[in-house]
C-alpha positions in Angstrom: 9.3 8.7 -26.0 8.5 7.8 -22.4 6.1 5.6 -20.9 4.0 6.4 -17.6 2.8 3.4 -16.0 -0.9 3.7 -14.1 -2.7 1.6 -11.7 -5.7 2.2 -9.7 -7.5 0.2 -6.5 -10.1 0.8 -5.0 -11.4 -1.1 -2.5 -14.7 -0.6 -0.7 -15.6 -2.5 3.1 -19.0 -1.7 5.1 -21.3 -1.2 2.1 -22.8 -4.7 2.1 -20.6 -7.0 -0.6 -17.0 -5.7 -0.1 -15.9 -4.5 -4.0 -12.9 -4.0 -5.6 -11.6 -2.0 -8.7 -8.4 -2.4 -10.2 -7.4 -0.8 -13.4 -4.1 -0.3 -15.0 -2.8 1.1 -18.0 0.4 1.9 -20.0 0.5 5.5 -21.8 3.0 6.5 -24.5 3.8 10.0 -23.8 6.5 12.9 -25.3 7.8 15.7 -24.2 7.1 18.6 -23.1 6.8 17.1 -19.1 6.6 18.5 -16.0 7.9 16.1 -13.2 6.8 15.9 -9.6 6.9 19.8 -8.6 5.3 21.8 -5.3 3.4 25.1 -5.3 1.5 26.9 -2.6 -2.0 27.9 -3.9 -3.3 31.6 -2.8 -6.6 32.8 -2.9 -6.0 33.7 -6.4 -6.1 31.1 -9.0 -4.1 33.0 -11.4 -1.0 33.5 -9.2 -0.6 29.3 -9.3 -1.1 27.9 -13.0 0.3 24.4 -13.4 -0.9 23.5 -17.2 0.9 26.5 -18.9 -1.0 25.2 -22.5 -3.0 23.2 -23.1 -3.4 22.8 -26.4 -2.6 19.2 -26.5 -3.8 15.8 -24.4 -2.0 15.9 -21.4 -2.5 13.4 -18.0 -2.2 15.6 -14.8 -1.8 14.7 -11.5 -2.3 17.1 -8.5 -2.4 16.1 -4.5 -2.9 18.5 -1.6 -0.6 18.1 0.6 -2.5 19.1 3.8 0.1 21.9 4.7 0.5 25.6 4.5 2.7 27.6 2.7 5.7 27.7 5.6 4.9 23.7 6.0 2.7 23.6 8.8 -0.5 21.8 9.0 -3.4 22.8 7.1 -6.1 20.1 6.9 -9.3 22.7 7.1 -8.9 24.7 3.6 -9.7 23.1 0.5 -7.8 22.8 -2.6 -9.7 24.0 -5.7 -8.5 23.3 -9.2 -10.3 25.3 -12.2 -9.8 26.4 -15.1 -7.9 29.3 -15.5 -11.5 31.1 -16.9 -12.5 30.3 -13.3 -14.6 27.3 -13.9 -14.7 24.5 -11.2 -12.5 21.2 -12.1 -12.4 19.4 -8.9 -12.2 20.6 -5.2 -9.4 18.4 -2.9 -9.4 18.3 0.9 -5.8 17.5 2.8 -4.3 14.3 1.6 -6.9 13.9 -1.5 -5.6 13.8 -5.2 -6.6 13.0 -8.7 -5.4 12.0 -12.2 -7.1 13.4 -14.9 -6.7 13.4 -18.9 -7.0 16.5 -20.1 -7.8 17.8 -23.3 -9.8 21.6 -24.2 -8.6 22.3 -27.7 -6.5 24.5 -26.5 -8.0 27.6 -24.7 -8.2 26.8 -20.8 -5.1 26.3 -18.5 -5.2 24.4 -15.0 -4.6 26.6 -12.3 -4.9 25.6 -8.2 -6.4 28.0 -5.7 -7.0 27.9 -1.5 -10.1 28.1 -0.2 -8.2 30.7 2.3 -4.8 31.2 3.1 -2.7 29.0 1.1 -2.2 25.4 0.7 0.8 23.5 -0.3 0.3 21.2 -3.3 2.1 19.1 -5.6 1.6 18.1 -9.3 3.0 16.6 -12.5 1.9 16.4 -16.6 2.7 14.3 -19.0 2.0 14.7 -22.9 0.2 11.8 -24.7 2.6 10.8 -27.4 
């Protein structure tokens, strides 16, 4: 057993009362793992699944990297992440990531596709224990 330690700030200026949000957390977790990896995304979703089951909770982290797939600069195509039945997660622009628990039962996989040409992304998962 392994433990993945997580802490989140946010802090907002310009919006009246500044605010701050600071959470943290400590999650058990087992294996099977998947540490900090790259992929370039195509235009197909399929060709780029990261969550190869899902048929447990697992916490997945996924950044674009604002590059293309030979490393240069790519900060105009967005990042989508779906299911792999197509259906819309989240959609990243360069430099933007999330965390995300992750749980379907078991039928739907993660998968990461470019809005055009291909982007450069990286990702991790870890099983809740």
């Amino acid at each position: 057993m392994a433990t993945l330690d997580v802490k989140l700030e946010i802090t907002s200026r310009g919006f009246g009362t500044p605010s701050r949000i600071r959470v943290t957390d400590r999650i058990n977790t087992t294996n099977p793992s998947q540490n900090l990896s790259r992929v370039s995304a195509t235009t197909t979703g399929a060709d780029t699944i990261i969550l190869p089951s899902a048929s447990v909770e697992r916490f997945v982290y996924i950044k674009h990297l604002g590059l293309n797939s030979a490393g240069a600069k790519n900060v105009t195509d967005k990042l989508k992440v779906e299911y792999s039945d197509n259906n819309h997660i989240a959609e990243l622009r360069a430099g933007e990531f999330l965390f995300l628990p992750y749980d379907t039962g078991g039928s739907a996989l993660i998968q990461l596709e470019a809005s055009a040409n291909t982007i450069q992304a990286e990702y991790a998962f870890f099983t809740r224990s």
